[in-house]
Structure formats: structure tokens, C-alpha cells
DSSP file (Angstrom, degrees, kcal/mol; ACC not computed):
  #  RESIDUE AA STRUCTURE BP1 BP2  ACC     N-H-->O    O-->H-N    N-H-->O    O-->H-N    TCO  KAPPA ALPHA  PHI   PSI    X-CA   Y-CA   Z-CA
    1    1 A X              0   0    0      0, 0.0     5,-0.0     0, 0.0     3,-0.0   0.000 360.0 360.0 360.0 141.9   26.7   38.6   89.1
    2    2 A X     >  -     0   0    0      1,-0.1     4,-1.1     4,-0.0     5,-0.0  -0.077 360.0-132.2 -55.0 143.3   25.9   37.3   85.4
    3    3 A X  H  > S+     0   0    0      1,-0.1     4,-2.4     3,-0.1     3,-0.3   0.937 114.8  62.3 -64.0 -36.9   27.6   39.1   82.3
    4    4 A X  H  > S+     0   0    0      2,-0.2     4,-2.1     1,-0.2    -1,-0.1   0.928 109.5  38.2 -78.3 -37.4   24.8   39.2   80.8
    5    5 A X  H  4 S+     0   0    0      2,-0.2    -1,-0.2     1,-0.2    -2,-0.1   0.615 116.5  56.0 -72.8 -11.3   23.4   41.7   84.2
    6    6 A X  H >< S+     0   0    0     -4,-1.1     3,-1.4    -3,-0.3     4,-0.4   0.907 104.1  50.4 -83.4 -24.7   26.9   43.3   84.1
    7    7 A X  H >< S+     0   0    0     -4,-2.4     3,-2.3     1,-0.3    -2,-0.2   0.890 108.9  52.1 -63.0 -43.9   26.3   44.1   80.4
    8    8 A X  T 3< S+     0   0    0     -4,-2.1    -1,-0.3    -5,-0.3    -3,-0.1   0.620  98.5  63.7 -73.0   7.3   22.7   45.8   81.3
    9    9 A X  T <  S+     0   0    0     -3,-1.4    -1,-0.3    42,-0.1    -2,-0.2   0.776  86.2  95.2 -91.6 -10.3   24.3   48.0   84.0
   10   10 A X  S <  S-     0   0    0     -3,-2.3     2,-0.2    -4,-0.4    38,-0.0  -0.172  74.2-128.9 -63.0 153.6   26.5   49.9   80.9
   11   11 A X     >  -     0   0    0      1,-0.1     4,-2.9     4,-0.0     5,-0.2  -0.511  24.6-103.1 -97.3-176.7   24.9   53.0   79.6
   12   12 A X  H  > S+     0   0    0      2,-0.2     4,-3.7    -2,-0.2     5,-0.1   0.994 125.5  52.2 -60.7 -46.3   24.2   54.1   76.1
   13   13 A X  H  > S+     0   0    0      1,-0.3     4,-2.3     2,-0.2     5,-0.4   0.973 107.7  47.8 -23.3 -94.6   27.4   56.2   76.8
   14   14 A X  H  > S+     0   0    0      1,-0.2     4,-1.1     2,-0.2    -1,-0.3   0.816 107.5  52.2 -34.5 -53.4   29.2   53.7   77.8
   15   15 A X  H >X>S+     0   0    0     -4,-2.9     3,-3.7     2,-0.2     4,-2.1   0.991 104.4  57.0 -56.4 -55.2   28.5   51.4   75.2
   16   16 A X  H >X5S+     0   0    0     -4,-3.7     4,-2.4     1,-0.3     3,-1.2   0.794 111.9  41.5 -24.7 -70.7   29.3   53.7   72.4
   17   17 A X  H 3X5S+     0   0    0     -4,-2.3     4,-2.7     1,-0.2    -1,-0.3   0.739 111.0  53.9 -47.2 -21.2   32.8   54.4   73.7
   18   18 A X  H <<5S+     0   0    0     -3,-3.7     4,-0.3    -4,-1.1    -1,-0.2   0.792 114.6  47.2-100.6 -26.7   33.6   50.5   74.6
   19   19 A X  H <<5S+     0   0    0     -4,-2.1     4,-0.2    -3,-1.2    -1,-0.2   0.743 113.9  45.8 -95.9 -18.8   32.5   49.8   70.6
   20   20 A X  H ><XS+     0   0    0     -4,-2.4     5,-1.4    -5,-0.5     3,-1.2   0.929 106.8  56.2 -83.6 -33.7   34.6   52.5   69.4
   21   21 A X  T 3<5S+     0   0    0     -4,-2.7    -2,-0.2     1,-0.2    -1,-0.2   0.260 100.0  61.2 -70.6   1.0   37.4   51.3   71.5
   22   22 A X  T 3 5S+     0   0    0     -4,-0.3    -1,-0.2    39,-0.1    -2,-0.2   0.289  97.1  62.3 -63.0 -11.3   37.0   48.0   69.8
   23   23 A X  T < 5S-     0   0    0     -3,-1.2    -2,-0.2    -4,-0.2    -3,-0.1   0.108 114.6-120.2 -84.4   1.7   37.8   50.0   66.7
   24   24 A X  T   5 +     0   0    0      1,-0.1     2,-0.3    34,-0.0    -3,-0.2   0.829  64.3 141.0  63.5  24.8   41.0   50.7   68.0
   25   25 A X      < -     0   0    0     -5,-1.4     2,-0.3     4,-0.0    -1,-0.1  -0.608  48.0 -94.3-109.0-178.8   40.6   54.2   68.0
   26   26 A X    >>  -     0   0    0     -2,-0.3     3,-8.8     1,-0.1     4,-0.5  -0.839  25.0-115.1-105.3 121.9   41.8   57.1   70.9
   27   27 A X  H 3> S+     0   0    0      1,-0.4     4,-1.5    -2,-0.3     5,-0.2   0.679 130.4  44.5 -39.0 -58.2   40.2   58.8   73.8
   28   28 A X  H 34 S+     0   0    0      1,-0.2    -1,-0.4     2,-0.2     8,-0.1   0.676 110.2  58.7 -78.3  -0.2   40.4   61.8   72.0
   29   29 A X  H X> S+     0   0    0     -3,-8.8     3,-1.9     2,-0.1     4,-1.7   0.935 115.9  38.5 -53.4 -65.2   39.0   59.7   68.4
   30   30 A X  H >X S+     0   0    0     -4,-0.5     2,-4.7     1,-0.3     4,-1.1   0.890 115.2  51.2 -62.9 -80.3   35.9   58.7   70.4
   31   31 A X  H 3<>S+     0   0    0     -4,-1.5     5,-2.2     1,-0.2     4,-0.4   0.556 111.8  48.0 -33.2  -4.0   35.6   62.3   72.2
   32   32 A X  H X45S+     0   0    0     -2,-4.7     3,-4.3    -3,-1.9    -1,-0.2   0.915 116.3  46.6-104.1 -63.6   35.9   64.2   68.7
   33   33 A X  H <<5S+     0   0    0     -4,-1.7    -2,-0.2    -3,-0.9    -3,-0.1   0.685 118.8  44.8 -59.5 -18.5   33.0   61.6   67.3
   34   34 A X  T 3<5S-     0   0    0     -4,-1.1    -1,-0.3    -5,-0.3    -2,-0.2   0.706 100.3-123.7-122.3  22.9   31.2   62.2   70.1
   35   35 A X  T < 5S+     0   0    0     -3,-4.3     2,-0.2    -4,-0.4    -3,-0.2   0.999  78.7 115.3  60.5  66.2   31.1   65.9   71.0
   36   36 A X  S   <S-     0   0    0     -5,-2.2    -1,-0.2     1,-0.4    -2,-0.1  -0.744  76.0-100.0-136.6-179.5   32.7   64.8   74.9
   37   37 A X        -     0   0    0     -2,-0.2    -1,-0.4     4,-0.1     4,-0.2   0.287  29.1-123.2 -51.3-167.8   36.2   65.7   76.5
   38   38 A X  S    S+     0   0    0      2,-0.1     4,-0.5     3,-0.1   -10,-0.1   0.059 118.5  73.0-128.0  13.6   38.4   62.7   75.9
   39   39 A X  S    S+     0   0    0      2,-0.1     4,-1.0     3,-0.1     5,-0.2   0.936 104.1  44.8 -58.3 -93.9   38.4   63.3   80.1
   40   40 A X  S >> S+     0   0    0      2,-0.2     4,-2.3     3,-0.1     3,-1.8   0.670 104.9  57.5 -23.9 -70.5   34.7   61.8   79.4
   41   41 A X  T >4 S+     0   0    0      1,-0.3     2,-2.4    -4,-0.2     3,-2.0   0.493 109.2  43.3 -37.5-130.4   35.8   59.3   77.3
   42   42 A X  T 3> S+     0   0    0     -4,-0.5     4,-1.3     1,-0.3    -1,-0.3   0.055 110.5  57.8   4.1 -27.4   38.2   57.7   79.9
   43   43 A X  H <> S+     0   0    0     -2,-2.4     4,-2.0    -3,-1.8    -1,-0.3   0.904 108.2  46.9 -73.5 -66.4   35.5   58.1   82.6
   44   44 A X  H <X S+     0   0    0     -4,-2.3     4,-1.0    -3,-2.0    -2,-0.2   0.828 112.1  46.4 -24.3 -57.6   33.4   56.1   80.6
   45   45 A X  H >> S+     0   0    0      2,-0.2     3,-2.4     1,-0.2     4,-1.4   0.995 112.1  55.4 -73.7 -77.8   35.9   53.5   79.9
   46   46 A X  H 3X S+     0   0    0     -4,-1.3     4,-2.3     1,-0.3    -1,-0.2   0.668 113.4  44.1 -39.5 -43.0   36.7   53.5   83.7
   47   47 A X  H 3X S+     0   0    0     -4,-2.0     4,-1.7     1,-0.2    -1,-0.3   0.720 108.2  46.8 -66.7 -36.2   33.4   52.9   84.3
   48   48 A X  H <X S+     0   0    0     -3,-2.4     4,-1.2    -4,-1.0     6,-0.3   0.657 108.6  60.7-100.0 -20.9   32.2   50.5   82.2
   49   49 A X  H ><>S+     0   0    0     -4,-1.4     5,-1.9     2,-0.2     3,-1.6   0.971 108.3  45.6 -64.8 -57.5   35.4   48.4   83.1
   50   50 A X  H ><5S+     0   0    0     -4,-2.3     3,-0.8     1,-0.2    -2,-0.2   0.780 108.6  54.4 -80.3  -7.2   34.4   48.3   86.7
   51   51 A X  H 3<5S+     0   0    0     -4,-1.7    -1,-0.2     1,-0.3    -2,-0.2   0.768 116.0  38.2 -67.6 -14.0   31.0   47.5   86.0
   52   52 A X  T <<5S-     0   0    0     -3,-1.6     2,-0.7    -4,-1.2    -1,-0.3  -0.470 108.8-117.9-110.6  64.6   32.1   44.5   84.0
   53   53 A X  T < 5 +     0   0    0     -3,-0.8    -3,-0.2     1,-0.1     2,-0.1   0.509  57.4 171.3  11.5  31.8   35.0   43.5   86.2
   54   54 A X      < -     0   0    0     -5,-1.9     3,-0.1    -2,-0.7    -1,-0.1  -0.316  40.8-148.9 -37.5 128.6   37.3   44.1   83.4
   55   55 A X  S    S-     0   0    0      1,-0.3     2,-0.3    -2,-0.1    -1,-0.1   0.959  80.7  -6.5 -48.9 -74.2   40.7   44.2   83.4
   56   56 A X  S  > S-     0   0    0     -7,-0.1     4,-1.9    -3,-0.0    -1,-0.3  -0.934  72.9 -98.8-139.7-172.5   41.0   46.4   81.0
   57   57 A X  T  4 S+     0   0    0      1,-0.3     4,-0.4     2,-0.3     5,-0.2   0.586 117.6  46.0 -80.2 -15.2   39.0   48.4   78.3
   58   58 A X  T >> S+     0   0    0      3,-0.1     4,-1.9     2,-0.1     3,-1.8   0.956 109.8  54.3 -82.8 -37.1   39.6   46.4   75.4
   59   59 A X  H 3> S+     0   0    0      2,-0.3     4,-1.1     1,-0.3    -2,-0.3   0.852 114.0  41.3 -58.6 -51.9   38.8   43.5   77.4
   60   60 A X  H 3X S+     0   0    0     -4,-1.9     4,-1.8     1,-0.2    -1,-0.3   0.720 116.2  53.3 -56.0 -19.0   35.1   45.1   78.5
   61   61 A X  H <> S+     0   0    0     -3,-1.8     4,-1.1    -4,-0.4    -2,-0.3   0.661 104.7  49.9-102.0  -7.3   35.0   46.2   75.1
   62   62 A X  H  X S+     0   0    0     -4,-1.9     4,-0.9     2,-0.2    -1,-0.2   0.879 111.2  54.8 -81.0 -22.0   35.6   42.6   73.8
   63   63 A X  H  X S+     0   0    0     -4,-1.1     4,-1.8     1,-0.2    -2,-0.2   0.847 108.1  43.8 -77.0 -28.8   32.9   41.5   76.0
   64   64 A X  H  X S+     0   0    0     -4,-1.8     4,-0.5     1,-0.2    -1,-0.2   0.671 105.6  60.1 -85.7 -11.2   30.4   43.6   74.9
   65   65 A X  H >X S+     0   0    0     -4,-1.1     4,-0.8     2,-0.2     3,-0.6   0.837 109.7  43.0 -91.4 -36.3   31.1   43.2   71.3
   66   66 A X  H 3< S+     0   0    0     -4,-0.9     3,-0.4     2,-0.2    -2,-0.2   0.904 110.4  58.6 -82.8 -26.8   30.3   39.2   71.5
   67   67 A X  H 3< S+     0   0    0     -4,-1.8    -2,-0.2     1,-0.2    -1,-0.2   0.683 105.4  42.7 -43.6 -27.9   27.7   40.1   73.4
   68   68 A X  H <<        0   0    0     -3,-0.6    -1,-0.2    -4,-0.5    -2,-0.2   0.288 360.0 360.0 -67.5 -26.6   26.4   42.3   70.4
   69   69 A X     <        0   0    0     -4,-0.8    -3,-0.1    -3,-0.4    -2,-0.1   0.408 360.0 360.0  59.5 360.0   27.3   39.3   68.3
């Protein structure tokens, strides 16, 4: 599968966290900003990793942010 069709599988969700977690900021940063758990947050992250066959979450989140340009 393309990146560019693993990128469309993320949700809105997902993106949010994966761009905030390019900000360097902490499960429980994103959960405060986004009215979630930071259980959610991690779920997210967990998710969106194995939809882009990430390694890890900065690494998904590095893809989706040059992907964003």
C-alpha cells in the first residue's frame, strides 16, 4: 500500500494527536487540549502507527507532517 493511501486511512482524530505529537508535547498535553483520556491519546497514536506501518509515533507523525507540507 502507498503512503499517500496509508495517510487517507488516519482519522481526523488521529491526525490531530500525530501533529500535536510533532510538537513534542505528552499524552496527557494532547488529552487536556483535546477534552480525551490520555488512554485515548495513546490509542490513537497506536493506531495511526499501525496504519502507517510506523515504527514509532513520532515517526507516523513525521510522515504526516511532510505530507501536510
Amino acid at each position: 500500500m502507498e503512503k499517500g493511501d496509508r495517510l487517507a486511512r488516519l482519522t481526523e482524530r488521529e491526525r490531530e494527536c500525530l501533529r500535536q505529537w510533532l510538537q513534542h508535547k505528552s499524552a496527557k498535553e494532547i488529552a487536556i487540549d483535546l477534552g480525551i483520556s490520555h488512554h485515548a491519546v495513546e490509542k490513537r497514536l497506536k493506531m495511526a502507527r499501525m496504519k502507517l506501518d510506523a515504527a514509532s509515533s513520532l515517526q507516523a507523525a513525521r510522515m504526516l507532517g511532510a505530507a501536510e507540507g
